[in-house]
C-alpha positions as CSV (number, residue, x, y, z in Angstrom):
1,X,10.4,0.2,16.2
2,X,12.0,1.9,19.0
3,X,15.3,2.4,17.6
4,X,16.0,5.3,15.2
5,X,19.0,7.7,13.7
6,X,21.4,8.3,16.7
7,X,21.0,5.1,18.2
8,X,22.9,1.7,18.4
9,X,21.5,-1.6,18.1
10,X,22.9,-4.3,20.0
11,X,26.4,-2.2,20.9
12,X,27.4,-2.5,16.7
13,X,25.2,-0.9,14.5
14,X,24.5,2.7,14.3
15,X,21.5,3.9,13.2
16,X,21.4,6.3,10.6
17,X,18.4,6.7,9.2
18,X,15.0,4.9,8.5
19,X,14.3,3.2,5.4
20,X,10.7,2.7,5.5
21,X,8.3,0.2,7.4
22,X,10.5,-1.9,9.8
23,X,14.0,-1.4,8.2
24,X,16.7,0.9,9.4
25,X,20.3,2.2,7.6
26,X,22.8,1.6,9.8
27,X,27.1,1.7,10.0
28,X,28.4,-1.7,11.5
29,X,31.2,0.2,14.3
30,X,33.4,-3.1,13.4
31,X,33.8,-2.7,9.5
32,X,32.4,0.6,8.9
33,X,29.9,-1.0,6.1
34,X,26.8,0.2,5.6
35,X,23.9,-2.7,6.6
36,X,20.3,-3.0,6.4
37,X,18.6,-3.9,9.0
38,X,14.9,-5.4,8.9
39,X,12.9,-5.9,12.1
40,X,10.3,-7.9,13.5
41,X,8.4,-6.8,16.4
42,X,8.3,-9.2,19.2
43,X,4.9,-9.2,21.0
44,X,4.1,-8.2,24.5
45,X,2.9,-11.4,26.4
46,X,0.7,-10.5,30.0
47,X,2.7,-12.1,32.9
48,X,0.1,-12.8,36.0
49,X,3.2,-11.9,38.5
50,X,4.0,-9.0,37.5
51,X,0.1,-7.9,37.2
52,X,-0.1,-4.5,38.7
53,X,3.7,-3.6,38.7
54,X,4.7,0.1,37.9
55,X,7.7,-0.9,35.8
56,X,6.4,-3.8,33.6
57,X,2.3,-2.5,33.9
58,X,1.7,-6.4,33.8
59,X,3.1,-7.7,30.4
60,X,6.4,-8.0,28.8
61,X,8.0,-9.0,25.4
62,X,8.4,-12.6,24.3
63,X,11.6,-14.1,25.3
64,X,13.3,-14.2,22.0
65,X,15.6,-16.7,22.3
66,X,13.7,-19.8,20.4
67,X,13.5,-17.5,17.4
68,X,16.7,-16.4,17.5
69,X,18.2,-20.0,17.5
70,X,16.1,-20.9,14.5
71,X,17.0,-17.7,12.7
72,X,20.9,-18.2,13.8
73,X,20.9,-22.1,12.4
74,X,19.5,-21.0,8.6
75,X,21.9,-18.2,8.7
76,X,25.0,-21.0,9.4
77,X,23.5,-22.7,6.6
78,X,23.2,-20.4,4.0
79,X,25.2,-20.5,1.1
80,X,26.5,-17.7,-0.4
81,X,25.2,-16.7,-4.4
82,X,25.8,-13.8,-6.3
83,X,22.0,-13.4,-6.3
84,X,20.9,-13.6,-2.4
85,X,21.3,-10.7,0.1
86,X,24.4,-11.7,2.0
87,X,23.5,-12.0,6.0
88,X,25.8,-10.9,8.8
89,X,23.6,-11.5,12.2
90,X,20.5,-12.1,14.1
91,X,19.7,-10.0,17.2
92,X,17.3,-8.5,19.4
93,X,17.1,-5.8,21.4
94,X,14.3,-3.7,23.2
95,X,11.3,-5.7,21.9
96,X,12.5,-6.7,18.5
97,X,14.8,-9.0,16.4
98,X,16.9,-7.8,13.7
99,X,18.2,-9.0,10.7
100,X,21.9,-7.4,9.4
101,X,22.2,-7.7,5.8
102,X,24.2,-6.3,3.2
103,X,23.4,-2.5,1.5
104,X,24.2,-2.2,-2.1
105,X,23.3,0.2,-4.4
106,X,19.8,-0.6,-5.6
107,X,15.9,0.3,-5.9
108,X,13.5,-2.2,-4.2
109,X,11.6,-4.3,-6.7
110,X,7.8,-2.2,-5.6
111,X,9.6,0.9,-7.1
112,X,9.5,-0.4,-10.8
113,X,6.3,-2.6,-10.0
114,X,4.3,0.8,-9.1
115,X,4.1,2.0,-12.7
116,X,2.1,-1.0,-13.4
117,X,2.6,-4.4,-15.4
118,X,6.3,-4.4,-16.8
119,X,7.7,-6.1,-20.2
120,X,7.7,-9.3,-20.1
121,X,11.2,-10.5,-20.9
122,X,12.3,-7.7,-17.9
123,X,10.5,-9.7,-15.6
124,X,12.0,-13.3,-17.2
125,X,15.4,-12.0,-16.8
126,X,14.4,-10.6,-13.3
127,X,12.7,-14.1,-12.6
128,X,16.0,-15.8,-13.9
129,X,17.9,-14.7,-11.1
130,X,15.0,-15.3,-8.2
131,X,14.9,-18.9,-9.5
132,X,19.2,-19.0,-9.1
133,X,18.9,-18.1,-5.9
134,X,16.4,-20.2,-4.7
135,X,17.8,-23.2,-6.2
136,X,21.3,-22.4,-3.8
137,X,18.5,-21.8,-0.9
138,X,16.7,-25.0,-1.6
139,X,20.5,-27.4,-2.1
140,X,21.1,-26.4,1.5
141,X,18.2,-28.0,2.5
142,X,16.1,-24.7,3.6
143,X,13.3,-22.8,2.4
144,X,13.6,-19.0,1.8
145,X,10.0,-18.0,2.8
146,X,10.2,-14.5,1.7
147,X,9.7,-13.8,-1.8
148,X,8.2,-11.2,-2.1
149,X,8.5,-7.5,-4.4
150,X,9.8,-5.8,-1.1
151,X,12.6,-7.9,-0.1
152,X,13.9,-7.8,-3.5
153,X,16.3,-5.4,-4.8
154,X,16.9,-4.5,-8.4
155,X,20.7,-3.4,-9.0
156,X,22.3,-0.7,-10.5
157,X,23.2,-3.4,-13.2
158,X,19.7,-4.1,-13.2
159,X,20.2,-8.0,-11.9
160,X,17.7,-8.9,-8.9
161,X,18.5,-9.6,-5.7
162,X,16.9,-11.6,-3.5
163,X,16.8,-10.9,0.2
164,X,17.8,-13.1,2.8
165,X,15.7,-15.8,4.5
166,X,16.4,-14.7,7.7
167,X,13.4,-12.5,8.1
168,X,11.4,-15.1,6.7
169,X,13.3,-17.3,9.5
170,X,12.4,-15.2,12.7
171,X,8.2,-14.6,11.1
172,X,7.9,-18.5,10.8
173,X,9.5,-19.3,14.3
174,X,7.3,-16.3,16.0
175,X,4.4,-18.1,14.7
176,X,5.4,-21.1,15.8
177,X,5.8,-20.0,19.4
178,X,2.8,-18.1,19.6
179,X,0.4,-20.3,18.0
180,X,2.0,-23.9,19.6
181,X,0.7,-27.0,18.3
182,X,-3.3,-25.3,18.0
183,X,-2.8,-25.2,14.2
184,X,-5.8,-22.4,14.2
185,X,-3.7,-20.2,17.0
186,X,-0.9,-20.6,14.5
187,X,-2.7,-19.5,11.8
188,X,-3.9,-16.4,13.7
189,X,-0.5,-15.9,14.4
190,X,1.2,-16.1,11.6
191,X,-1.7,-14.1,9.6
192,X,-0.9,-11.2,12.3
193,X,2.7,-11.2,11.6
194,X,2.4,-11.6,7.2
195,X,-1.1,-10.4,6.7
196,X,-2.8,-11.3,3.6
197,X,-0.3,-11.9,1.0
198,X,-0.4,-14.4,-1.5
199,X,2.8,-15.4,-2.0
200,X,3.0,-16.2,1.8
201,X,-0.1,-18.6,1.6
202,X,-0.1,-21.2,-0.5
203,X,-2.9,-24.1,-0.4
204,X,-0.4,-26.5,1.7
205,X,-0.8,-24.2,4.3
206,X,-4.0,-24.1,4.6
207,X,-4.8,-27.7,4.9
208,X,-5.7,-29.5,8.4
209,X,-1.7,-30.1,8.9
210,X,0.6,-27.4,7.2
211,X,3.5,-27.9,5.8
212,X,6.2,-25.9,4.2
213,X,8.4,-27.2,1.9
214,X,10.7,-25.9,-1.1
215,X,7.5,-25.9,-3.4
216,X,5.9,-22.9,-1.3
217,X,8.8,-20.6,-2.8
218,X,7.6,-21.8,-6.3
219,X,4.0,-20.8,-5.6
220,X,5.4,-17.3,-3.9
221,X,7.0,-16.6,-7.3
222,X,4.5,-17.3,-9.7
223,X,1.8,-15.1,-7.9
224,X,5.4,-12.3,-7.6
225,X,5.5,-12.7,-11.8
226,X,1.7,-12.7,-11.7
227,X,1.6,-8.9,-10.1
228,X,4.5,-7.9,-12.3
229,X,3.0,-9.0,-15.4
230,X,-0.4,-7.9,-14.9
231,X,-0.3,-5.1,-12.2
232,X,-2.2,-7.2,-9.6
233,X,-2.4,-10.2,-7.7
234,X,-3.6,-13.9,-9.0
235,X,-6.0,-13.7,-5.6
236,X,-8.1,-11.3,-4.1
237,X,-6.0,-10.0,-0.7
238,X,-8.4,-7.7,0.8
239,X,-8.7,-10.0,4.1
240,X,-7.6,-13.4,5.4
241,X,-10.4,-14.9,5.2
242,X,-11.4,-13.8,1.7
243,X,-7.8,-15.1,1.0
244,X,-8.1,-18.2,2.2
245,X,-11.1,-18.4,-0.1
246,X,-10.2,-18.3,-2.9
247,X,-6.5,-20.2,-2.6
248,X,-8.6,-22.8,-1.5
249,X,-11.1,-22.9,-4.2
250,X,-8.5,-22.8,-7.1
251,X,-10.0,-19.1,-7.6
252,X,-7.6,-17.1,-9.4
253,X,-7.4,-14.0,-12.3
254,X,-7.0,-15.6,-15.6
255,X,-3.5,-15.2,-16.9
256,X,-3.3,-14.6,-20.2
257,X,-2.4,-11.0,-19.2
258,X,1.1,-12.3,-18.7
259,X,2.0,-13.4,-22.2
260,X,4.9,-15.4,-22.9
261,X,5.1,-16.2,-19.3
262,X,1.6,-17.4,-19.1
263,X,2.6,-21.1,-18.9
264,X,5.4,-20.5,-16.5
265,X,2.8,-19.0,-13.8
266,X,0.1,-21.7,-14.7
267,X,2.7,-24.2,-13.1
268,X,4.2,-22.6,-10.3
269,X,0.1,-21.6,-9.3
270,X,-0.7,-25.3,-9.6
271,X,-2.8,-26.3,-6.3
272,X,-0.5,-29.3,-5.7
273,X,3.4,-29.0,-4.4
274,X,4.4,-31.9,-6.8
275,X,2.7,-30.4,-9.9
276,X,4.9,-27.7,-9.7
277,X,8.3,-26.9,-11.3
278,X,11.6,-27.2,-9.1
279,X,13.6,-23.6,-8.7
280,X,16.3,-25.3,-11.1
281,X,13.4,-26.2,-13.9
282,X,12.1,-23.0,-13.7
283,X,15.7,-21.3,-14.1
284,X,16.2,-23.3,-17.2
285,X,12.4,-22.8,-18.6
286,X,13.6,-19.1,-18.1
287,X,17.0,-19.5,-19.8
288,X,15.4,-21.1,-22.9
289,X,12.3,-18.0,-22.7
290,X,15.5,-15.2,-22.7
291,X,16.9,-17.1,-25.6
292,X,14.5,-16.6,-28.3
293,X,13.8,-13.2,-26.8
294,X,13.4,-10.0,-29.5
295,X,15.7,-7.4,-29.6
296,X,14.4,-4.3,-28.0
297,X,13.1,-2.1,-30.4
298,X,14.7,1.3,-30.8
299,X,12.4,4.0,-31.1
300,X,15.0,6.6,-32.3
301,X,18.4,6.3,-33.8
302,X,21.6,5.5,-31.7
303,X,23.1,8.9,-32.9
304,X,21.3,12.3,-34.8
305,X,21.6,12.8,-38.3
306,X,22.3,16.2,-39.4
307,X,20.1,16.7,-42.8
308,X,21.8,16.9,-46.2
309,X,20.6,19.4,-48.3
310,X,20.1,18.1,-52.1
311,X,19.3,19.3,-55.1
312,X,15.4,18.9,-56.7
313,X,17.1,17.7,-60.3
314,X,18.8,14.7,-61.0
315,X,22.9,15.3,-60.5
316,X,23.3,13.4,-64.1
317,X,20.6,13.2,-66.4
318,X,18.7,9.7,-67.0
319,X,19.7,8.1,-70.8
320,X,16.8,6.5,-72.0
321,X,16.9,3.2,-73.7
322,X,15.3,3.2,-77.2
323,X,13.2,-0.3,-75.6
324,X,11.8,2.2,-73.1
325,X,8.4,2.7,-73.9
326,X,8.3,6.3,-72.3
327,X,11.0,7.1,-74.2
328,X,9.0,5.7,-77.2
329,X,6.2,8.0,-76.5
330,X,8.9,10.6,-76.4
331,X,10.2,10.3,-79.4
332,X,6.8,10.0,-81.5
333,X,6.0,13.4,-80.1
334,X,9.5,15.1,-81.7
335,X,8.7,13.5,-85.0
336,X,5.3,14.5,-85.1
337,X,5.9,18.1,-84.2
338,X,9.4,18.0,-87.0
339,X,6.1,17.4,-89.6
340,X,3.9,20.2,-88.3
341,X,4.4,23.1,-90.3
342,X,5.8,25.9,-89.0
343,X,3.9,28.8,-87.3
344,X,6.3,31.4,-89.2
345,X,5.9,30.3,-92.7
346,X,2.2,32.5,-93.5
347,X,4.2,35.2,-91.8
348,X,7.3,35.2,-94.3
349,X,4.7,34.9,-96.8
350,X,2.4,37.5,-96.4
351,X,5.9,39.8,-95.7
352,X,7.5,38.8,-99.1
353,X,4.3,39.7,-101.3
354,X,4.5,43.4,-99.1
355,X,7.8,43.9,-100.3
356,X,7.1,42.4,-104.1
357,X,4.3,45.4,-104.2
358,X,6.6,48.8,-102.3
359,X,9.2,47.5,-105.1
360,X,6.6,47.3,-108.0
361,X,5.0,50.9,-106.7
362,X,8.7,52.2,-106.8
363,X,9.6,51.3,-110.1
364,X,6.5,52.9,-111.7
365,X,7.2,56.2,-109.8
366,X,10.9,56.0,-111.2
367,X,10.0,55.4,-115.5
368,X,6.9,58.6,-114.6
369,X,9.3,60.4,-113.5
């Protein structure tokens, strides 16, 4: 990416800073909003001509003009949704074509995905608004082609935003134009330009004729909830060809890992387009899920309770009933120990026959005397 902060793209967008990868922050000098942009580098192609010049050192970029009519006739036919990326141009400039798109406030999707397999009802409710989205995407007749953890955006209201198709767009028609009708220098091409990702090859296209339709966004999300769910990918994606592999072969993790989810995925991974759901069906299998969802659990109270000191006695004091058998047992002990005799009465005793002798004694001394 040749542009960075200081510079302007295509006489409109200043560059501000970088945002990581291929993607720039920029200020649109028209409105003064603050825009994404998301690049593509355009490859260098060797021109015999201009073999040996000092200027061009034999080679220069693709013309970009095929891709950006392609990319420039899904962005006329985009329909707006509260929950897709809005998309303001198409360009290129020094070797690469930009995408404009909106800025909101908002973490990409990999930022939560990084601590490793989320709750499951998150991810439905964050699925809920992929599927909306795709199902405006697919009406208007067009397939999105990019959904993926990186070009989604979780809100500061914590709805999901799905980014705009345009990237998706410009990769496809690159391919297109590099690889030609040689369906094997297409796939070389397009592997160069979306590597070994999952949710960018499903088995449709990698039969003898690919083909692309509304169903390959299906397949992209169920291996996106896959990776959320589980922390990893349905697929091994160390290489292409390993890839290939096992799409091919129907060789995937098991996915009971995803819980309630788990059926959702096993449709949207099925090996045939037809088998599985529309955006619209998935939306509403999503919608009925979120229904008969638990309430979170609350690990601590809403607000802390100062403790109340009371006392260790009872405050009034418990009248037993006469049918209570404790009290029974209670009571037998009081008569029994009103019939014991008295520890005092040999006492008294043994003190009155004292005082019967000392007065005995005395009179005796007294009639002597």
């Amino acid at each position: 990416m040749r542009a960075g902060p200081g510079r302007t793209v295509a006489g409109r967008y200043r560059v501000t800073d970088r945002a990581g990868g291929s993607r720039l922050l920029a200020v649109d000098a028209a409105t003064g909003a603050r825009v994404l942009l998301e690049g593509v580098e355009l490859p260098e192609v060797l021109v015999p001509e201009l073999a040996g010049s000092v200027e061009f050192e034999g080679s220069r970029w693709l013309d970009p003009q095929a891709v950006l009519a392609e990319a420039t006739a899904v962005l006329a036919a985009l329909p707006e949704h509260p929950r897709l990326r809005q998309s303001f141009a198409v360009l290129a400039e020094e070797g690469t074509v930009w995408a404009a798109v909106e800025l909101p406030s908002g973490v990409p999707l990999t930022e939560p995905a990084a601590d490793g397999p989320m709750d499951p009802y998150r991810v439905a409710e964050l699925a809920a608004d992929l599927a909306g989205a795709l199902v405006a995407v697919h009406r208007a007749g067009l397939v999105h082609g990019g959904v993926l953890a990186e070009r989604v955006l979780v809100c500061e209201d914590g709805a999901a935003l799905l980014g705009s198709p345009a990237l998706g767009a410009v990769e496809e028609a690159l391919a297109r134009e590099l690889g030609g009708a040689d369906g094997r220098r297409w796939g070389q091409a397009r592997a160069g330009l979306v590597g070994a990702v999952a949710e960018r090859w499903p088995p449709e296209l990698l039969a003898e004729v690919p083909t692309a339709g509304p169903a390959a966004d299906l397949w992209a999300l169920g291996v996106l909830l896959h990776r959320l769910l589980t922390g990893q990918g349905p697929f091994p994606d160390q290489t292409p060809t390993v890839l290939y592999t096992a799409v091919r072969a129907g060789q995937r993790l098991d996915s009971a890992a995803c819980g309630p989810l788990r059926p959702l995925v096993d449709r949207l991974l099925a090996p045939a387009p037809a088998e599985r759901p529309t955006a619209e069906q998935a939306r509403e299998w999503l919608a009925e899920l979120l229904a008969g969802a638990p309430e979170p659990y609350r690990s601590e109270p809403e607000h802390e309770v100062l403790p109340v000191l009371r006392p260790s006695w009872p405050l009034v004091r418990r009248q037993r009933r006469a049918a209570d058998p404790v009290a029974v047992d209670h009571g037998r002990h009081a008569r029994a120990a009103e019939r014991r005799p008295s520890a005092l009465v040999p006492v008294l005793l043994v003190g009155g026959v004292l005082a019967a002798m000392v007065a005995a004694m005395a009179a005796v001394v007294l009639l002597n005397g």
